[in-house]
C-alpha positions in Angstrom: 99.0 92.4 78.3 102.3 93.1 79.2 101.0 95.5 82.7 100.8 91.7 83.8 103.8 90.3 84.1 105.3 94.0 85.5 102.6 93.6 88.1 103.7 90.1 88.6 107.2 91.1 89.1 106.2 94.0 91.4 104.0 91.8 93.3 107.1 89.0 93.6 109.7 91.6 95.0 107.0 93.1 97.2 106.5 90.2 98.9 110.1 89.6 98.9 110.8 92.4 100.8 108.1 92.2 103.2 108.8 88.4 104.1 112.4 89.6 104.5 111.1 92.1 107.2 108.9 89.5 108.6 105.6 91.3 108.3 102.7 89.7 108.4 100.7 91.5 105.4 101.4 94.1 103.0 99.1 97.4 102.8 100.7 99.5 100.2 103.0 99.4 97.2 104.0 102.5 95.9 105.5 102.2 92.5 107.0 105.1 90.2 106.0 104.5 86.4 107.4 107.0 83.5 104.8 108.4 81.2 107.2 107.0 78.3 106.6 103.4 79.0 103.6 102.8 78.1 102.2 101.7 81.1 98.2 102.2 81.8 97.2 102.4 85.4 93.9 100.9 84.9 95.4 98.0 83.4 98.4 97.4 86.4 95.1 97.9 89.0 93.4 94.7 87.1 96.6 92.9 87.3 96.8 93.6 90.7 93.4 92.5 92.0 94.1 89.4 89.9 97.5 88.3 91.3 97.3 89.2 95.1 94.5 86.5 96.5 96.1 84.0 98.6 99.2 86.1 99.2 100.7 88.3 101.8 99.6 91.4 99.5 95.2 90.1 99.4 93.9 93.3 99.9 96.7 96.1 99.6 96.9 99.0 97.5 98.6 99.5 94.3 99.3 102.9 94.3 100.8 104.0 90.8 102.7 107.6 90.1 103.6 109.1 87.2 106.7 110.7 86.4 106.7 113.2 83.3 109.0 112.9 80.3 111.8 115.0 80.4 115.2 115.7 77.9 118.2 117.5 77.9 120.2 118.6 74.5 123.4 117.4 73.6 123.5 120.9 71.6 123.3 123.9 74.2 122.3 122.1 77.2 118.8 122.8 77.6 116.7 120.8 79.8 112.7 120.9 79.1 110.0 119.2 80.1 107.8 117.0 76.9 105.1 114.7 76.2 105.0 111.6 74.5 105.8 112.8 70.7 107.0 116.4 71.3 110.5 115.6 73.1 113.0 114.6 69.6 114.0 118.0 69.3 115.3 121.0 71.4 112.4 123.9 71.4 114.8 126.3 72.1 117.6 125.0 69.1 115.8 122.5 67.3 118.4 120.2 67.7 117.3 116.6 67.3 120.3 115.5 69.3 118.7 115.3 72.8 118.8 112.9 75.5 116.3 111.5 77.7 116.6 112.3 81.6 112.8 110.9 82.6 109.7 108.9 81.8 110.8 105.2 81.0 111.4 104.7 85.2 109.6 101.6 86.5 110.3 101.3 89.9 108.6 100.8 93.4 109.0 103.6 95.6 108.1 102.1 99.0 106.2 99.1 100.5 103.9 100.0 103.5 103.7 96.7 105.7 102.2 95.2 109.1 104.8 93.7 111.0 
C-alpha cells in the first residue's frame, strides 16, 4: 500500500513544521493530491489514523483535495480539462503530442496548529 508511506512522509514533514513553530498539537493537514496519481482517499485516511497515535498530529484531520487532470498541446496550444484515459490526444486537433499541466501534484497545502 503505497498511500502509507506518502502518509508517512506527510505525517513526518507535518510534524516537522509544526515542532519548528513550536506548537503544541497539530489539528489539520491540508494536502493537494492529483487525480493522476493514483492516490485513494480512503486509503491515505487509514494510513493516517494508523500513524498519528503518540504524536503531535493524535487526533488531527487529514483533509485530502483533489486537483483535476489537465493538458496542453504541443500542436495548436489548446489547454483542456481530461480524466484519467481521455487526456493523450488534443479534442480539438487530435494531436497526441500534448503535455501534462495537472493531476500528478502531491503536496500539503497548509498545516493548521495549536501553538
Amino acid at each position: 500500500m503505497h498511500e502509507m508511506s506518502i502518509v508517512h512522509g506527510i505525517l513526518m514533514a507535518s510534524v516537522k513544521a509544526a515542532e519548528d513553530a513550536e506548537a503544541k498539537c497539530i489539528l489539520k493537514v491540508n494536502v493537494e493530491v492529483g487525480a493522476l496519481t493514483g492516490v485513494v482517499d480512503d486509503a491515505m485516511q487509514f494510513a493516517w489514523e494508523a500513524l498519528t497515535p503518540d504524536t503531535i498530529a493524535e487526533g488531527a484531520t487529514l483533509e485530502v483535495h483533489v486537483l483535476g487532470a489537465s493538458s496542453r498541446c504541443r500542436e495548436c496550444g489548446h489547454e483542456y480539462a481530461h480524466g484519467r484515459f481521455d487526456g493523450a490526444r488534443c479534442p480539438e486537433c487530435a494531436s497526441p503530442l500534448v503535455e501534462l499541466l495537472t493531476g500528478r501534484e502531491l503536496k500539503i497545502a497548509s498545516i493548521d496548529i495549536e501553538d
